[in-house]
N, C-alpha and C positions, 0 to 999 in steps of 0.2 A: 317901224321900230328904229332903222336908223336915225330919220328925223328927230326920234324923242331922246336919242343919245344912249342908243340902246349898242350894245360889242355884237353884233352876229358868229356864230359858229357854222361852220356848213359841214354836212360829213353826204359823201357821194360816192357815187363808182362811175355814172356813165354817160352818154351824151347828153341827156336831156340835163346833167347837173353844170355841165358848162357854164352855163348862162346864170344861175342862179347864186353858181359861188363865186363869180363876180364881183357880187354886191357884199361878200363876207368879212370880218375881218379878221378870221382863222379859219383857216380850212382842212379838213381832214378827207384823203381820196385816197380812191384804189380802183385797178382796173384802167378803161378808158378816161376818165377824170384825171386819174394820175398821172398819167402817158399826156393828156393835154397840157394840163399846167407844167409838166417838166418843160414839155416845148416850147411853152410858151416864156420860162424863165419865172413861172409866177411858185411859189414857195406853198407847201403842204404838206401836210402829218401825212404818214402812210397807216392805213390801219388796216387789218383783217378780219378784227369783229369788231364790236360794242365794247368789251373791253379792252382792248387793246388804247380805244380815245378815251375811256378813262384813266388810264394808265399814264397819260399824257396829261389829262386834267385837272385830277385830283390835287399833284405836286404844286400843278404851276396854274391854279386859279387866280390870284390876283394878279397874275400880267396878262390875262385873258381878259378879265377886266378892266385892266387898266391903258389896253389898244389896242392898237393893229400890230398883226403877226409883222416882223421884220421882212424887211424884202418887199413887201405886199404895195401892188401898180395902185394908183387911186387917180381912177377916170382914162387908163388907155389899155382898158382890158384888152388884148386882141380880137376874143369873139362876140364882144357888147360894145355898145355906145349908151355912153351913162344918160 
């Protein structure tokens, strides 16, 4: 999806999401996910349900669209190699 110039969204809690919100260019965590990317310095919506990321989303869909969240590492994720 990236390749075809596609914006990814990731929403996660736990270690196995590590890895996968990596490749995101908006992220939404809680939990262990959360705790990581703080660590790491990497930037994410906090959520506690499904609503809570629309609540985020709804307002601000075309700059979802239109990139990557601010902040956001591209190619020195700490826990991937791209």
């Amino acid at each position: 999806m990236k390749e075809a110039g596609w914006q990814v969204i990731y929403i996660g809690d736990g270690s196995s999401d590590v890895y996968g919100s990596a490749f995101a260019d908006w992220t939404f965590a809680r939990a262990y996910l959360a705790r990581q990317l703080q660590q790491s310095g990497e930037p994410a919506f906090a959520f506690e349900t499904f609503h809570d990321v629309l609540e985020v989303l709804r307002p601000n869909i075309e700059s979802f669209r239109m990139g990557t969240m601010p902040g956001r590492s591209r190619g020195d994720h700490p826990f991937c190699s791209f």
